[in-house]
C-alpha positions as CSV (number, residue, x, y, z in Angstrom):
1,X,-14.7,5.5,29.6
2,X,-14.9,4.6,33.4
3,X,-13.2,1.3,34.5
4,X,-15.3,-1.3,36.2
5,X,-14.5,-2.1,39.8
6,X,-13.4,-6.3,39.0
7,X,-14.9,-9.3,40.3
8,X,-12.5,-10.4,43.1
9,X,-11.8,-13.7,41.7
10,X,-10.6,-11.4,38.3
11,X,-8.5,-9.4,40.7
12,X,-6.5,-12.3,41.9
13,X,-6.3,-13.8,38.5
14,X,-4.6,-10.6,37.0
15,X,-2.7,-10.2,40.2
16,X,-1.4,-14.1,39.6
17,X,-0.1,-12.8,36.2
18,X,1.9,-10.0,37.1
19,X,5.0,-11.8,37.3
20,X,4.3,-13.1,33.7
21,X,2.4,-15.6,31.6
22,X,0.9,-18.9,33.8
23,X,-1.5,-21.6,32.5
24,X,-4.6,-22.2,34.6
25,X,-3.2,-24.4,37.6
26,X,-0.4,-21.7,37.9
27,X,-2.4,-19.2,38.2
28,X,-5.1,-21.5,41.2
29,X,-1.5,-22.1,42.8
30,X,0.1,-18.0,42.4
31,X,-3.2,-16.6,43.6
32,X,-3.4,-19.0,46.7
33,X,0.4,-18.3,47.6
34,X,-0.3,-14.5,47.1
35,X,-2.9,-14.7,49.8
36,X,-1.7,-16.9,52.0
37,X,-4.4,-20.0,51.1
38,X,-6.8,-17.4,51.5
39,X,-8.1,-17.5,47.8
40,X,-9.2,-20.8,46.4
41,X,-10.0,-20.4,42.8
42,X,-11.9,-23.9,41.9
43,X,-11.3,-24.1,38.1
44,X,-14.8,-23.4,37.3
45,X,-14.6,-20.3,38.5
46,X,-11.0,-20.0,36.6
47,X,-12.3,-20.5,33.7
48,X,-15.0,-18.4,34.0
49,X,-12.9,-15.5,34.6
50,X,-10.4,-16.4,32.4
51,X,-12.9,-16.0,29.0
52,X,-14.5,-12.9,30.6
53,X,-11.0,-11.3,31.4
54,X,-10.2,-12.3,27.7
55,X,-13.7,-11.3,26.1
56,X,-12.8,-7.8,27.7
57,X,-9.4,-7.5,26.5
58,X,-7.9,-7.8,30.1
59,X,-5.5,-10.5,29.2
60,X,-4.1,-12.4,26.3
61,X,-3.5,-15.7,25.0
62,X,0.3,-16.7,25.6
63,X,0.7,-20.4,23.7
64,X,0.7,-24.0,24.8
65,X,2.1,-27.0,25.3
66,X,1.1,-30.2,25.6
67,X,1.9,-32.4,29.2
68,X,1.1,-35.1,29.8
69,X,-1.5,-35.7,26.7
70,X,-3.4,-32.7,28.2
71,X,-2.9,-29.3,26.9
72,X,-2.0,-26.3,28.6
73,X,-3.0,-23.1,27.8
74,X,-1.1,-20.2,29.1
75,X,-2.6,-16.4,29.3
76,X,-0.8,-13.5,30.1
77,X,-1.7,-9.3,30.9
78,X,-2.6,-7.4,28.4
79,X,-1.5,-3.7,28.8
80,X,-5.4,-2.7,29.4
81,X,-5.1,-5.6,31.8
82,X,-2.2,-4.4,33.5
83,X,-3.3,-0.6,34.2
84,X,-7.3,-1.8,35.1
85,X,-5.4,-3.9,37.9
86,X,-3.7,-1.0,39.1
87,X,-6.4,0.9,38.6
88,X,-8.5,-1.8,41.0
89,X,-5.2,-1.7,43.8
90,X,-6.0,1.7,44.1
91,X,-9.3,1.5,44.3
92,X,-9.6,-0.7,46.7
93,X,-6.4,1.1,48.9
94,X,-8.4,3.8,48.6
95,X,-11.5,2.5,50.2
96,X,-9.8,0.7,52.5
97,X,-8.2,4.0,53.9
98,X,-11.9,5.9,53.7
99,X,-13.3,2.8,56.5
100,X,-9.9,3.0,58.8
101,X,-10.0,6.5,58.9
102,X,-13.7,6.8,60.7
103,X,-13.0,3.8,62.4
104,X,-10.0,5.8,64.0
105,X,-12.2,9.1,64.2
106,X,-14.8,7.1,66.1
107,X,-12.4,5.6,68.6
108,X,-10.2,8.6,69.1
């Protein structure tokens, strides 16, 4: 079965988790560190991704706590999650090298 190419905002939330579990503001502030403010994930779109990324067995449930009267629900890689964002990095390293490479061609 063929890997889908992810939804960007589902690449930076995986990416967000590879250092380990996070609840939902973790993950807005990890993906907006990782890119230098570049991705803002409003927690709509968080969510959103969140239950499809858990729907498709991407990531997993990791507890929760309760702060300050609200809970927190942490989420973590599954192993499927882990390999489909490596799978996505090379993807995209590899397309990335297809464009540079005629741009070079055309220029040189």
């Amino acid at each position: 079965m063929a890997i889908q190419a992810l939804r960007e905002q589902s690449y930076y939330v995986l990416a967000a988790l590879l250092d380990g579990p996070q609840h939902g503001y973790g993950i807005i502030k990890q993906a907006r560190r990782l890119t230098g403010g570049e991705v803002v994930l409003p927690p709509g779109t968080l969510y959103g991704a969140l239950e499809r990324l858990a729907d498709a067995g991407l990531i997993l449930a990791h507890g929760e706590e309760v702060v300050d009267g609200r809970v927190r629900r942490y989420f973590r890689l599954s192993e499927t999650g882990h390999a489909t964002l490596l799978h996505e990095a090379n993807r995209l390293e590899a397309a990335a090298r297809l464009v540079l490479g005629r741009v070079a061609a055309a220029v040189g």
